[in-house]
N, C-alpha and C positions, 0 to 999 in steps of 0.2 A: 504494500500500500504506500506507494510514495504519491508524496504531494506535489500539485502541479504549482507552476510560478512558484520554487522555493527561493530563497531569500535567506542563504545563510547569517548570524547574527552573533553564534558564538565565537571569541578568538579562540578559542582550543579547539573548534572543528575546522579552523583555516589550516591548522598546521601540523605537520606530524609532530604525534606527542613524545616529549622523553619517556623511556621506557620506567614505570612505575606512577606516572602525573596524567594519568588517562583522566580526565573529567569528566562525570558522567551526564550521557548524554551527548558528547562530543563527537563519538560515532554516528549516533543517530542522526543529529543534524546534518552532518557530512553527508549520510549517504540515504536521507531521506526529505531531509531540507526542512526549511522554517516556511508556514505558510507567512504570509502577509497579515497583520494587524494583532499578532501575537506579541507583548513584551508590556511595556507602560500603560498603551493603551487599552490593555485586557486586565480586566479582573480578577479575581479569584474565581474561577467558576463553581458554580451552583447547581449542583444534580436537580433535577425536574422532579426527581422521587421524595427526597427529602428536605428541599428548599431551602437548605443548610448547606454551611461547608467551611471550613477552619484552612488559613493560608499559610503555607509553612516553604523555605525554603532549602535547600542541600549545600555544600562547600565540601571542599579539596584546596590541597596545598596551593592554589593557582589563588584564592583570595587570599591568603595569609592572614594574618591576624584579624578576627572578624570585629567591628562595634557592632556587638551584638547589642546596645540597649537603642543603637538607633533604629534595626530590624523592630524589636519590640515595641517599640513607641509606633512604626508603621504597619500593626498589627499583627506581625509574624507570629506564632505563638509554638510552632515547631521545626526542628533542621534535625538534618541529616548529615552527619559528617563522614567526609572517607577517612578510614582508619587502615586501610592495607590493601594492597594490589598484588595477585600472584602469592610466592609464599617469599618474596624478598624487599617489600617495600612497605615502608610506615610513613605516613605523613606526618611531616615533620612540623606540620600546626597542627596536629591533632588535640592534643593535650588545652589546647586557649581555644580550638572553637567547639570542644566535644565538654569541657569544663564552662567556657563562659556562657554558651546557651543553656545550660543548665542554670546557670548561677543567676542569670535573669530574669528567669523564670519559664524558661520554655520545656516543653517535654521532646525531648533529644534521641537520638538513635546513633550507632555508627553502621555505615557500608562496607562491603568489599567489592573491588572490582574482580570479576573474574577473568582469568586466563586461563581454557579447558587444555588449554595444549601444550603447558608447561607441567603439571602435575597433576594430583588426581582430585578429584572433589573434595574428600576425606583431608586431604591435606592441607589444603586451602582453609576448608574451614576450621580445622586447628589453629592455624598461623591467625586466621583470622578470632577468633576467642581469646588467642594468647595473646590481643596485642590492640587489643579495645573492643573488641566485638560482643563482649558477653553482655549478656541481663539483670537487672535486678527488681523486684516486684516493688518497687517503691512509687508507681505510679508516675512516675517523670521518665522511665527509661523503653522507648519502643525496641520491641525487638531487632534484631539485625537485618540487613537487607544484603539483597545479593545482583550487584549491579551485571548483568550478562547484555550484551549488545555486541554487535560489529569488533569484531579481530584491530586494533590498533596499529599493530605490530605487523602483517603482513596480507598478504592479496586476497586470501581466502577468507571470506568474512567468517565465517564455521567454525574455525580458529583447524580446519584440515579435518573437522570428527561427522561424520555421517549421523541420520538424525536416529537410530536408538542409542551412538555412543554417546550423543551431544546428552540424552535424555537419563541413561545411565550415571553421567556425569554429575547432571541438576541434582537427581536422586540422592547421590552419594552424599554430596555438597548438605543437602536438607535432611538428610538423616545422622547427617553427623551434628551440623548442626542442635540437633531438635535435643539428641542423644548428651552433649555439655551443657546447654543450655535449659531443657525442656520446655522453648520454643521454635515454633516452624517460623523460617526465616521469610521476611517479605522477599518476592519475587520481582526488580525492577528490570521491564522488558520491553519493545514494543512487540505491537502486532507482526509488521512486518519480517521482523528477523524471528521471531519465534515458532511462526509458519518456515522460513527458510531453514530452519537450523531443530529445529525438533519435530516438525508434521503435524499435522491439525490432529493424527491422533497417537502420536508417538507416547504418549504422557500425559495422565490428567493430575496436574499439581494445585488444582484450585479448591479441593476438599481443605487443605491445610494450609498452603501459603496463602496469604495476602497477595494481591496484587499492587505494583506499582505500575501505571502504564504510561509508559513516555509515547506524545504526539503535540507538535507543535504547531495547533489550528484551533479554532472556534471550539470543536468537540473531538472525542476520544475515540470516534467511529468503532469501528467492529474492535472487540477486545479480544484476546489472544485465547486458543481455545485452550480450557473449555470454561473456561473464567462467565459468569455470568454479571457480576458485578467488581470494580474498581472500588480497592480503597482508599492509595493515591495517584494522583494524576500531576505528573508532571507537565503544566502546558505551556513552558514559556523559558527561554534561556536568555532572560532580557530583563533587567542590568546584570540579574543574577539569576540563580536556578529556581524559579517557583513553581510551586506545588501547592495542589487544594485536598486534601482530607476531605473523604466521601463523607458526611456525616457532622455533626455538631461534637462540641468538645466533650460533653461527656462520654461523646463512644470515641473519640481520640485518649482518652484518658482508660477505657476502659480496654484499648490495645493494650496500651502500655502494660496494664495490670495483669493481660495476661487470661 
């Protein structure tokens, strides 16, 4: 599902990224693009079902040190931080934007980027638990998210894995996960690459993980099978990474908890 008249808007999707400083989302725009009138001029969007919706944004090393109370004064009330890429890379802000979003008062998470074709899910999510990614049921901490999108690194978007091993992979990744932490990690993906790289029926992950759906238009169009509903939506990579929470803050509060 790529967008017509895209409009790239990210710098991280202009340029090939240093290996570990993937931004997420970077890929997608690259190779699916930015519709037109997403970023400043787009709001927080509003599910039709529940007429709610809480606007939370994401960061990686490429913002550095975040003012997190100016985010908070402009309503932000949740981020997502990367915390590790592969099984060799830590963001080196992690610790000031995974701490001071907390400290502000937001309910916080950290990410991993994946890389399926460097090691194995199981591993990955180890690296990832061991190095911010864990849980705690204190109602400020969302579970872990698992950034999968477009190969960085080289030509074959797939990361080179055929769609049961790409789907064996997720598996691994979410059962290891689930197994240190005793939460299913959110799944951040779009449509299009999760049809390309695991099959509309290689894998039903939506019984457990959350979804995260990256698209950078009006609305969230077909979601990734077999998902029937979105929990966040990433729909804009303009100034920074935003995201709307399907739902009102009590049931953002009540992810958290788990």
């Amino acid at each position: 599902m790529l967008l017509a008249s895209a409009t790239l808007s990210s710098p991280a999707a202009l340029a090939d990224p240093v290996p570990g400083d993937t931004q997420m989302g970077s890929q997608i725009a690259k190779h699916e693009g930015v519709a037109e009138g997403t970023g400043r001029d787009f709001g927080p969007p509003v599910d039709p079902a529940t007429g709610v919706a809480v606007p939370g944004i994401d960061v990686s090393r490429w913002q550095g040190d975040v003012d997190w109370r100016l985010h908070w004064d402009n309503g932000v009330r949740f981020a997502y931080v990367k915390a590790t890429e592969g099984t060799g890379y830590v963001n080196p802000h992690f610790g000031q934007q995974y701490n001071g979003s907390f400290n502000v008062g937001m309910i916080r998470g950290s990410y991993h980027f994946a890389l399926p074709d460097r090691s194995s899910g199981a591993d990955q999510a180890n690296y990832f638990v061991n190095n911010g990614g864990g849980w705690s049921r204190d109602g400020r901490t969302l579970p872990g998210a698992l950034d999968i999108e477009y190969n960085p690194y080289g030509e074959n978007k797939c990361y080179g894995l055929d769609q049961p091993t790409m789907t064996r992979w997720l598996k691994d990744f979410s059962d290891t996960y689930h197994h240190r932490t005793g939460r299913w990690p959110v799944i951040y993906t779009s449509t299009s690459w999760w049809a390309m790289c695991t099959g509309w029926h290689a894998g039903d992950f939506s019984n457990n993980n959350p979804l995260w759906v990256a698209r950078y238009a009006a609305t969230t169009g077909v979601l990734p099978h077999a998902w029937r509903v979105y929990t966040i939506w990433q729909y804009s990579s303009t100034p920074i990474d935003q995201n709307s929470f399907n739902g009102g803050y009590d049931r953002l509060v009540a992810l958290a908890l788990g």
